[in-house]
Backbone as CSV, one residue per row, in Angstrom:
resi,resn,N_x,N_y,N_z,CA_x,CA_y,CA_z,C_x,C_y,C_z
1,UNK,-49.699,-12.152,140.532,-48.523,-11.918,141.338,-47.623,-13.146,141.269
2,UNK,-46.275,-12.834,141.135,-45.306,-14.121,141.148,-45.490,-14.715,142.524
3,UNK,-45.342,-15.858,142.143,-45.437,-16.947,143.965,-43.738,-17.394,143.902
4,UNK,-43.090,-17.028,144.752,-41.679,-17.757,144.753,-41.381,-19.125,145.956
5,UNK,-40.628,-19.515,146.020,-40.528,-20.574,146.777,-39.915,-19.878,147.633
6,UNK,-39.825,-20.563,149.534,-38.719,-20.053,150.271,-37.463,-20.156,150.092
7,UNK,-36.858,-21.683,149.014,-35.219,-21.283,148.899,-35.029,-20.624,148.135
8,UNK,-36.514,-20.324,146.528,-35.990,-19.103,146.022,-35.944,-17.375,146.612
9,UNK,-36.924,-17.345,147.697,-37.037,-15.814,147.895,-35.112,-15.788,148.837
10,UNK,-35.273,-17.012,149.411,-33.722,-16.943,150.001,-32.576,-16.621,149.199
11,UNK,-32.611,-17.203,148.109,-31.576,-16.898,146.888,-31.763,-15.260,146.345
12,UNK,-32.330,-15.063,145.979,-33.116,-13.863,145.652,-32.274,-13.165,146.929
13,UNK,-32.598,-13.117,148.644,-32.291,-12.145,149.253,-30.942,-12.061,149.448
14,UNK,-30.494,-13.194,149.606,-28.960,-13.178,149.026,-27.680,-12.396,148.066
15,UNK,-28.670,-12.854,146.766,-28.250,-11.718,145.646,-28.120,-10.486,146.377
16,UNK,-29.270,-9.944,146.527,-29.580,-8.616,146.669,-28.979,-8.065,147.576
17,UNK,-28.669,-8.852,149.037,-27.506,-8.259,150.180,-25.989,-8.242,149.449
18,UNK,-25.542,-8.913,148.755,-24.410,-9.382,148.159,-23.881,-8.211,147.127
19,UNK,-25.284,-7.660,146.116,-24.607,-6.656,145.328,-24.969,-5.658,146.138
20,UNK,-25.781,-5.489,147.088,-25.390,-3.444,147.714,-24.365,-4.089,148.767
21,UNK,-23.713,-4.954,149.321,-22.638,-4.966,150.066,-21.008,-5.013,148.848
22,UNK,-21.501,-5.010,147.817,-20.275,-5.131,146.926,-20.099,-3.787,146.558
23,UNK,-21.017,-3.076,145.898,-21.163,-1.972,145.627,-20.912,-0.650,146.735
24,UNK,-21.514,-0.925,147.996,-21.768,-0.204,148.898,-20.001,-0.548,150.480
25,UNK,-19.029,-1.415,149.685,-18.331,-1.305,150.546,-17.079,-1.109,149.560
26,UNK,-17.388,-0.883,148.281,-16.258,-0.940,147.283,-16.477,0.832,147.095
27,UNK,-17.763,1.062,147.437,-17.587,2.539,147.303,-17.018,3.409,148.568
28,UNK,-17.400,2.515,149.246,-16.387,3.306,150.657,-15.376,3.203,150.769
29,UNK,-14.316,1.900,150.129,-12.692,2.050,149.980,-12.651,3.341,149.028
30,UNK,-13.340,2.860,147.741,-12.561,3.971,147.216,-12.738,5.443,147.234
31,UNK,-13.602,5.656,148.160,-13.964,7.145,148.371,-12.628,7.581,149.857
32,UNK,-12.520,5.890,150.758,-11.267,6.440,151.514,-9.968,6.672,150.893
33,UNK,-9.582,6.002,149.861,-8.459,5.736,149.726,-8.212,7.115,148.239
34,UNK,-9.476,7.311,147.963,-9.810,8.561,147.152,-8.918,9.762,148.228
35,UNK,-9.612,9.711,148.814,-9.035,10.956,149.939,-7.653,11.131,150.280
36,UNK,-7.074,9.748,150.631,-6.235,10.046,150.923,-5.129,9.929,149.810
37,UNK,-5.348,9.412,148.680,-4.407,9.670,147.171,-4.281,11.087,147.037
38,UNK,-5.505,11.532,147.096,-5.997,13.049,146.501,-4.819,14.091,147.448
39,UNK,-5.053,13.956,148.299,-4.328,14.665,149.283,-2.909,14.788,149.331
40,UNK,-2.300,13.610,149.323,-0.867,12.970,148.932,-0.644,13.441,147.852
41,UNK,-1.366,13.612,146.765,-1.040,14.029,144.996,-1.022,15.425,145.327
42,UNK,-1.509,15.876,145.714,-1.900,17.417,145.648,-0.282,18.061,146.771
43,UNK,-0.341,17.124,147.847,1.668,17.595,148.229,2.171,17.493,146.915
44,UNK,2.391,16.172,146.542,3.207,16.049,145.538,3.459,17.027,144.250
45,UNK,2.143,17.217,144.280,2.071,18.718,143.110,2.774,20.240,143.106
46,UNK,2.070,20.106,144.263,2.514,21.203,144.899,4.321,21.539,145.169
47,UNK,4.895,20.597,145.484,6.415,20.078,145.293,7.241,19.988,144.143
48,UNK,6.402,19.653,143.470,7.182,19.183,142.362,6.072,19.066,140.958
49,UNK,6.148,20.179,140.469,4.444,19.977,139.601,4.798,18.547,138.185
50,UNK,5.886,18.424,137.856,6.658,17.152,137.078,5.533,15.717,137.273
51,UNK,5.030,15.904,138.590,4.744,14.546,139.241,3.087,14.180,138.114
52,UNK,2.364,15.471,138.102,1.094,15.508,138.061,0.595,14.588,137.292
53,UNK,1.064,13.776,136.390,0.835,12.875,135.613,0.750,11.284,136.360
54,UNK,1.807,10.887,137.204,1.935,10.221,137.710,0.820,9.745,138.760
55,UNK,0.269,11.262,139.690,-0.454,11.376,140.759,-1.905,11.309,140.208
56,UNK,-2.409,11.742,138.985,-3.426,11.378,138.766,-3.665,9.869,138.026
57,UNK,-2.637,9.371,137.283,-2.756,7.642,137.296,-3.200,7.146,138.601
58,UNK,-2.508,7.375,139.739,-2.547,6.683,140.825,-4.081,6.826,141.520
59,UNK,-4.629,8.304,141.231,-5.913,8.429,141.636,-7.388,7.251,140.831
60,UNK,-6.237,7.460,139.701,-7.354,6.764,138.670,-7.247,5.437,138.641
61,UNK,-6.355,4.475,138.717,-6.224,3.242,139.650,-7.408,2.828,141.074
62,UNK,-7.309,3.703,141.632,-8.224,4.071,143.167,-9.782,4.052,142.613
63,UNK,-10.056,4.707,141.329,-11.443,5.048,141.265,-11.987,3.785,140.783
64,UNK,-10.904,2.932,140.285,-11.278,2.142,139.181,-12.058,0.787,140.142
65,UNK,-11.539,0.913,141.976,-12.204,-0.075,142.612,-13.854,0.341,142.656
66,UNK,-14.297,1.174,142.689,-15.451,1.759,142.662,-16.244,1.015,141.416
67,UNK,-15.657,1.089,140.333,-16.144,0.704,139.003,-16.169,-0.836,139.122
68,UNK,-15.476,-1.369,139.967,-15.698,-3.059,139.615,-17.051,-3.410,140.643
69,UNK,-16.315,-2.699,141.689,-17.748,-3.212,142.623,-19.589,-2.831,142.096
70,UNK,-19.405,-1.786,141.245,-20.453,-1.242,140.338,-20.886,-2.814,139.150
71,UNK,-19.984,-2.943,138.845,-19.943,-4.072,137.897,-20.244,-5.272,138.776
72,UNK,-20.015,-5.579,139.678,-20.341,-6.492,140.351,-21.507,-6.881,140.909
73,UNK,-22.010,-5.688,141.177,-23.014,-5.899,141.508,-24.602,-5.587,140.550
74,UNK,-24.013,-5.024,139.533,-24.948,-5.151,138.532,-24.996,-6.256,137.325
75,UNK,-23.919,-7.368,137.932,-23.717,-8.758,137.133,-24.529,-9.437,138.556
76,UNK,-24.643,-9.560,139.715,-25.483,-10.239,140.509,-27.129,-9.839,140.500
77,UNK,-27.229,-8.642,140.211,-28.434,-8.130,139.977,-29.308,-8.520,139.071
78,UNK,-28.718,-8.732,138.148,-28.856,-9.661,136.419,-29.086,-10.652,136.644
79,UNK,-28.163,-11.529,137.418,-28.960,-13.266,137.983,-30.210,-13.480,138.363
80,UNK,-30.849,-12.660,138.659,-32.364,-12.730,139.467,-32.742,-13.125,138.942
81,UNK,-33.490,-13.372,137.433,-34.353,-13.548,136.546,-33.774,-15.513,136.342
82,UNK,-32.640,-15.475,136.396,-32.470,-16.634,136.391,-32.320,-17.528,137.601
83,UNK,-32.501,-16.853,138.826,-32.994,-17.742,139.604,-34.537,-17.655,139.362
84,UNK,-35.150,-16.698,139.371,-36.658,-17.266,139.183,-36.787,-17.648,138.239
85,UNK,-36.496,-18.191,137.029,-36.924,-19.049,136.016,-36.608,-20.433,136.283
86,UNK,-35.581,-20.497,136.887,-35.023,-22.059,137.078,-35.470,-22.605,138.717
């Protein structure tokens, strides 16, 4: 069994709060702000169907916070190994 030190299991728990709070609060903007694009695009469509191009950029902008915080936290997740080696 690995033996870690206490400032490493501290580092370690760190990481690990850090990427599900990156992940897990980047997915809740963009699932709000999902909603409310979606909704707004879909007037807009509905108005004026010309727009639809425009309104789904804007959605896809929105999703794209989802994708960093994903990335983010699977680049902190990846550090582990190098705090326990070092």
């Amino acid at each position: 069994m690995l033996q870690v030190g206490d400032s490493t299991g501290l580092a370690i728990l760190g990481i690990a709060i850090g990427a599900g709070l990156a992940l897990g609060l980047a997915g809740i903007g963009a699932s709000l702000g999902m909603g409310t694009a979606s909704a707004a695009a879909l007037g807009a469509i509905t108005e004026k169907p010309e727009t639809f191009g425009k309104s789904i950029l804007y959605v896809v902008f929105i999703e794209a916070v989802a994708i960093y915080g994903f990335v983010i936290a699977f680049l902190l997740v990846g550090y582990i190994p190098t705090v326990l080696a070092g």
